[in-house]
N, C-alpha and C positions, 0 to 999 in steps of 0.2 A: 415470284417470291420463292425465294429456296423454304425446304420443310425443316423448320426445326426440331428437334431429338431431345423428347422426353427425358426427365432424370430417370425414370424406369430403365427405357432404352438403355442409357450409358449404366446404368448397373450392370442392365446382362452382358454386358461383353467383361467384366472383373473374372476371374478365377472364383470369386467365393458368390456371384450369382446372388447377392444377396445382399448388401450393401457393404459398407466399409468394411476390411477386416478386423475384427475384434482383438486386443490389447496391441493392435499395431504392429502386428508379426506377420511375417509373411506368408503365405498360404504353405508353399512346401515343407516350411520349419514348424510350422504349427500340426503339420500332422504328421511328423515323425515324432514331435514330442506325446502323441496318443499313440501314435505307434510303441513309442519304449514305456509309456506308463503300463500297455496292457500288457508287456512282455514282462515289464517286472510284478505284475499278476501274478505271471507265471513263474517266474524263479521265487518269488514268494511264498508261494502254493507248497513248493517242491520242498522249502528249507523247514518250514514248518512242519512240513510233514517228516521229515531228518527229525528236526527236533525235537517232536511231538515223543518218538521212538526210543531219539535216543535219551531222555529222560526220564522216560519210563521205566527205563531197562536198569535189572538188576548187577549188571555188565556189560561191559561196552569194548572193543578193542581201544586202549590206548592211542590215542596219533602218535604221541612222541615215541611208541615203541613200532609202531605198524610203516612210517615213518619214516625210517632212519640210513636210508640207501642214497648214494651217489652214483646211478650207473654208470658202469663204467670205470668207475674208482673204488665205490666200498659198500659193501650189503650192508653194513652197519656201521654204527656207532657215529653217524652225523647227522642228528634225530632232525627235521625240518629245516636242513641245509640248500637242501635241491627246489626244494617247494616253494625256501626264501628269494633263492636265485631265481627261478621261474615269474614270482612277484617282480620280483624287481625288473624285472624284464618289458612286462606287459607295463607297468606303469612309468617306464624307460621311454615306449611308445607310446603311452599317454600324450606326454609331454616332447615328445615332436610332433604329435599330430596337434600341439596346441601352438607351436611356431611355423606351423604350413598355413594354419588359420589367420596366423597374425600376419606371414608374406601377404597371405593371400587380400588383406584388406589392404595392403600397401601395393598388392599388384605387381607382385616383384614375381614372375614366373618362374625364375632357375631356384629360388630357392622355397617357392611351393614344390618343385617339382621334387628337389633332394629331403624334403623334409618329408612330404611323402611315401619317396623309396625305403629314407630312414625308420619310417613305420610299418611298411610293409613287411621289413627284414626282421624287424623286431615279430610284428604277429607271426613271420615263420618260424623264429626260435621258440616264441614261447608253446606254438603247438611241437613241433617237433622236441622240446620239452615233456609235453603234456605225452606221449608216443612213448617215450624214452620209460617215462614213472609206469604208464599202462602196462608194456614188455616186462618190468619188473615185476610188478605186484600179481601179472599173470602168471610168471614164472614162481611165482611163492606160493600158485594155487588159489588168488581172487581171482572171478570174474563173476558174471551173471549165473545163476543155477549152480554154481561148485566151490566150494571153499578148501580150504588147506585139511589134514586127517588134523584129531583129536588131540594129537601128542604136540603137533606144528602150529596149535593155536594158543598153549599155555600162556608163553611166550611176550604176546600182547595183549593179555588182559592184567591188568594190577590188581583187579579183587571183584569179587564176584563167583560165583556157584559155576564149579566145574560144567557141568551139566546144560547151563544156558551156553555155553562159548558156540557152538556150531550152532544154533538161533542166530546168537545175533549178531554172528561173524557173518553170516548168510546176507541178512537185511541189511551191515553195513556196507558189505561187498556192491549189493543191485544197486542200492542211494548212490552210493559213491560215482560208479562207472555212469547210474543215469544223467545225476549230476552236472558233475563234471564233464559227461556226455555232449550234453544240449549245451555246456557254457563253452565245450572247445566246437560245435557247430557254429556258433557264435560268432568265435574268434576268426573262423573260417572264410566262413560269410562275410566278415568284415574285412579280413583279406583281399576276395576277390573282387569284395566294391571299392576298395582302396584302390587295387590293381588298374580298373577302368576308369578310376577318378583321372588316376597317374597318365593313363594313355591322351586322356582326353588334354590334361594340362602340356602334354609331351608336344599334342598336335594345335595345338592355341585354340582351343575350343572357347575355354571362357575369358581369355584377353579380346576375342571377338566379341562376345557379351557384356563384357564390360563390367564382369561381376563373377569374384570365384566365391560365390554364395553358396555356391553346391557342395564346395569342399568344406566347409562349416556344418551343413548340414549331416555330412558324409561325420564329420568331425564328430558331432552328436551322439552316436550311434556307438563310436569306440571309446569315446570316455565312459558309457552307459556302458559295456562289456566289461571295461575294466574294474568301472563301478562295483559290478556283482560279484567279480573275482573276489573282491576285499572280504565278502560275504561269505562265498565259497569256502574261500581260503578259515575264515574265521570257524565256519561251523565245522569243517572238514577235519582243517590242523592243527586248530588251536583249545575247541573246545574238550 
C-alpha cells in the first residue's frame, strides 16, 4: 500500500508553513507590502518631526525664496522650477515602471526590458538632479553643522525676528539634507534593484518561470519611493 500524506504534511512544504495564504497574495508580495508599511514609519517619524519644528518656529526660511536656482542656468529668480522638473521626473518613471508591469503580465519580454531601462534612466536623472540642488545650496553655505553668515540669510526669511534666522536656518539645513538624504538612498537602492531585475529579464530568467512577478513586486517599491517624494516635496517646497 503506498503511505498517504497528511494535510499537515502538504502544508509544510507552502512558503507560508502554515496554511493557505492569507487575502490570497502571494508570499513575496505580501511581505514587501510590511516591508514599505514599516518604512513609511519611518519617513513619517521624520516629516513630523519637520513639521512639528517648522511650526513651531517664529521663522522659517521661505522655500519659494531658498528655492529659486536652476543650476546651471540661474541662482534665482525661478522659485521651485528645478524641484518641479525633478517631480516630474521621478513620477515619469513611475509610469514606465507601471507599463513594464503590464508587458510583463502580457509576457512580452522586449518591452519589460525597455520599460525597465526606461526607468532606470529616469531614477538616474532624478538623483543626479537631487546632486545638482545639493552642490548649490552647499555652495550658498547649507549643509549639516554650518549655515550661510547673518547678512546671507536675510534674504529667505519673509518675516520673523532677526535673531532666530541662524536657529532655524541651522534645523532647516540638517531636516532637509536628512531628509532628502534617506529618500535619494531610496531612489538608489531602487536603481540598483531595477538594474538586476533588467539583467535578469535581458538573460530570460523569468520567461523560464513563467512569471515576471518579481518585476511587480520590484514595481511596488518605486511607486512607494515616488509616493514619499510627493510628501517630501510638499513639506520641503511647498509648505
Amino acid at each position: 500500500m503506498s503511505a498517504q500524506v497528511s494535510p499537515i504534511d502538504e502544508v509544510k512544504t507552502t512558503p507560508w508553513s502554515g496554511g493557505s495564504s492569507p487575502f490570497k497574495v502571494e508570499y513575496g508580495k505580501m511581505m514587501m507590502w510590511f516591508f514599505l508599511l514599516s518604512d513609511a514609519f519611518t519617513f513619517s517619524s521624520l516629516l513630523i518631526a519637520y513639521g512639528a519644528l517648522r511650526f513651531s518656529s517664529d521663522a522659517w526660511p521661505a522655500p519659494d525664496l531658498v528655492f529659486q536656482s536652476v543650476p546651471g542656468m540661474t541662482d534665482s529668480g525661478a522659485p521651485l522650477v528645478f524641484v518641479g522638473l525633478m517631480t516630474f521626473i521621478l513620477i515619469l518613471s513611475s509610469v514606465t515602471m507601471v507599463l513594464a508591469v503590464e508587458a510583463g503580465h502580457r509576457m512580452a519580454r522586449k518591452e519589460v526590458l525597455w520599460w525597465m531601462v526606461a526607468t532606470i534612466i529616469g531614477g538616474f536623472t532624478f538623483l543626479g538632479c537631487q546632486a545638482l540642488e545639493w552642490t548649490h545650496l552647499h555652495h550658498e553655505g547649507f549643509w549639516w553643522g554650518s549655515i550661510p553668515h547673518m547678512e546671507e540669510l536675510k534674504h529667505l526669511f519673509k518675516e520673523g525676528p532677526e535673531a532666530s534666522y541662524t536657529v532655524y536656518a541651522q534645523q532647516f539645513a540638517n531636516l532637509f539634507f536628512t531628509i532628502t538624504g534617506f529618500h535619494g538612498f531610496h531612489v538608489f537602492s531602487g536603481v540598483v534593484i531595477n538594474i538586476i531585475i533588467t539583467v535578469n529579464v535581458l538573460a530570460g530568467t523569468y520567461e523560464k518561470r513563467g512569471s515576471y512577478l518579481m518585476v511587480e513586486k520590484v514595481g511596488l517599491y518605486w511607486h512607494f519611493v515616488d509616493l514619499v517624494w510627493v510628501f517630501v516635496f510638499t513639506f520641503f517646497y511647498l509648505v
